[in-house]
C-alpha positions as CSV (number, residue, x, y, z in Angstrom):
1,X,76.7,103.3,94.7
2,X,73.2,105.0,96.8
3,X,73.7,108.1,97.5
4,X,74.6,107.9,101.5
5,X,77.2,105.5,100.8
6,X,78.6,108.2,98.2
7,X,78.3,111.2,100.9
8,X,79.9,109.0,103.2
9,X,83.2,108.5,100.8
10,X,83.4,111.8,100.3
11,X,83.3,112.7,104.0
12,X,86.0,110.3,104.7
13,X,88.0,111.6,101.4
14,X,87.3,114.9,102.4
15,X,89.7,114.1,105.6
16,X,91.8,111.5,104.3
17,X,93.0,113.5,101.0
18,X,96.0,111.8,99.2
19,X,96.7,109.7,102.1
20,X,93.4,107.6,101.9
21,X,94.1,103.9,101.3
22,X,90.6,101.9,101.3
23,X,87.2,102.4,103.1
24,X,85.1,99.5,104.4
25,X,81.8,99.0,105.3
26,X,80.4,95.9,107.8
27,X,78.0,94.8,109.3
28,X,78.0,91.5,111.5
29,X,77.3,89.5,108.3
30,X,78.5,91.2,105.3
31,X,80.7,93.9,103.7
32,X,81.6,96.1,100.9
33,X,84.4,97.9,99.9
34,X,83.4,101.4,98.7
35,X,86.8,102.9,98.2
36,X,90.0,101.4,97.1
37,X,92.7,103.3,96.1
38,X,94.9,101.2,92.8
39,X,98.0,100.0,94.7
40,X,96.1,99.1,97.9
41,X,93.7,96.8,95.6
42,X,97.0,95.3,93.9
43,X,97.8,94.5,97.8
44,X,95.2,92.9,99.2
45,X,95.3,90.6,96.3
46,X,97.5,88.6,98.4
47,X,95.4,88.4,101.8
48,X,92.3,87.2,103.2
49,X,89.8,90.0,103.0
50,X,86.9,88.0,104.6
51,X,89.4,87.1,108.1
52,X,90.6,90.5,107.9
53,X,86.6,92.1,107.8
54,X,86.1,89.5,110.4
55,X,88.9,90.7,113.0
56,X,87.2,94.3,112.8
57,X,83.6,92.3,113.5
58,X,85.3,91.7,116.5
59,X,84.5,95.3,117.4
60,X,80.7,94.7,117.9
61,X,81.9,92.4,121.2
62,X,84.6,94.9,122.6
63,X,82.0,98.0,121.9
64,X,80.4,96.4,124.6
65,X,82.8,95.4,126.6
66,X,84.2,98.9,126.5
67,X,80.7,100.3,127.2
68,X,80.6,98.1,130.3
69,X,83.6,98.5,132.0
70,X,84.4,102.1,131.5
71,X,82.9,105.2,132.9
72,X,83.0,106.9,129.1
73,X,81.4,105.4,125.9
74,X,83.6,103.8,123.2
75,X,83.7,105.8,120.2
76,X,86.9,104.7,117.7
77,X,89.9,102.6,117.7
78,X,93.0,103.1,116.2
79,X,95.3,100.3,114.9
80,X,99.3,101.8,113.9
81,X,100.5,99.1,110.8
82,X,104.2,100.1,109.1
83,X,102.7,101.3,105.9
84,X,99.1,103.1,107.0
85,X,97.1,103.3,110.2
86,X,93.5,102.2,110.3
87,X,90.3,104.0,112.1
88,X,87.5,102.0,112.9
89,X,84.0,103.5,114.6
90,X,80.0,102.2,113.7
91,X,77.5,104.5,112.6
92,X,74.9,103.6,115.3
93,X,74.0,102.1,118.5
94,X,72.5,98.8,117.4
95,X,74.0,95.8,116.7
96,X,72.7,95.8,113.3
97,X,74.0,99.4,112.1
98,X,77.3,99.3,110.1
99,X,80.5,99.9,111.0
100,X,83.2,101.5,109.2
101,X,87.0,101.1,108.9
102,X,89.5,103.1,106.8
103,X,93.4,102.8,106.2
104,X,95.7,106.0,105.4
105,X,99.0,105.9,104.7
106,X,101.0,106.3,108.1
107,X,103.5,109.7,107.9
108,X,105.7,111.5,110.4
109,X,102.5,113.6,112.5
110,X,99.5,112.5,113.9
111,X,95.9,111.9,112.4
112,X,93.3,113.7,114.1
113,X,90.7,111.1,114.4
114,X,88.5,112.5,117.0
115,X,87.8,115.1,114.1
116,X,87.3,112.2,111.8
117,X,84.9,110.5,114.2
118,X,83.2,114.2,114.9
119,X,82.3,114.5,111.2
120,X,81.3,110.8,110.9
121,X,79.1,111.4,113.7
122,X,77.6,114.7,111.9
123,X,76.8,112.3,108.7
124,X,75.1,109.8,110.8
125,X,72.6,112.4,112.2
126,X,71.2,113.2,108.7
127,X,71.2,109.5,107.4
128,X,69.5,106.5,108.9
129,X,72.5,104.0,109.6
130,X,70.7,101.3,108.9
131,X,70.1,102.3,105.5
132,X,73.2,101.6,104.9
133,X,74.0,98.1,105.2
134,X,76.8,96.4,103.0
135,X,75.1,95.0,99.6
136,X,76.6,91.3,99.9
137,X,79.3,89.8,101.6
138,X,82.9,90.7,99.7
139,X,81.1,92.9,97.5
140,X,83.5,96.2,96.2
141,X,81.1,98.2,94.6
142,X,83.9,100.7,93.3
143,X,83.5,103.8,92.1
């Protein structure tokens, strides 16, 4: 795994502890898996990864949409499932910079993703987004 895409697990690791399932990185036409933890792998044995990376593509449209029709800019989104809750933000402005999405196992409290996003944002000032780009489509590269 490059080195930036190693700082970024740890960053996300750093804040997801325990509780981090699986961390994915996208683009609009590929993705890698750079963190999945045993039983989540076992899991998603049994789903479609690819329509399930393509649903969070989706987020390069509403970005926009988001952008356009409200006074503040889109940042992160936040989907609550019965067994973890997922963050998804992008690591740049352009269409062509990756995006990100993580699951953590859901418990009783609240996640504070605005820090999550805050220290996503401070990794993305010291590395070029763009260098960052999945290796090939359904690619995990592991650990």
């Amino acid at each position: 795994m490059a080195d930036a895409k190693r700082e970024l697990v740890e960053c996300i690791a750093d804040f997801g502890d325990d509780a981090l399932r699986d961390i994915w990185l996208f683009n609009p036409t590929r993705y890698e898996a750079l963190y999945l933890r045993d039983d989540v792998a076992a899991n998603i044995e049994d789903i479609n990864v690819n329509k399930f990376v393509d649903n969070e593509r989706y987020g390069y449209i509403t970005r926009d949409t988001y952008n356009a029709l409200s006074h503040a800019a889109y940042q992160y989104s936040v989907h609550g499932f019965d067994e973890f809750e997922q963050f998804r933000a992008f690591l740049g402005e352009k269409k062509t910079d990756p995006g990100v999405f993580i699951s953590l196992d859901a418990h009783n409290g609240a996640y504070d993703f605005g820090e999550l996003y805050n220290r996503l944002m401070e990794f993305t000032s010291r590395v070029d987004a763009s260098s960052m780009a999945p290796k090939d489509i359904g690619q995990w590269s592991g650990d």
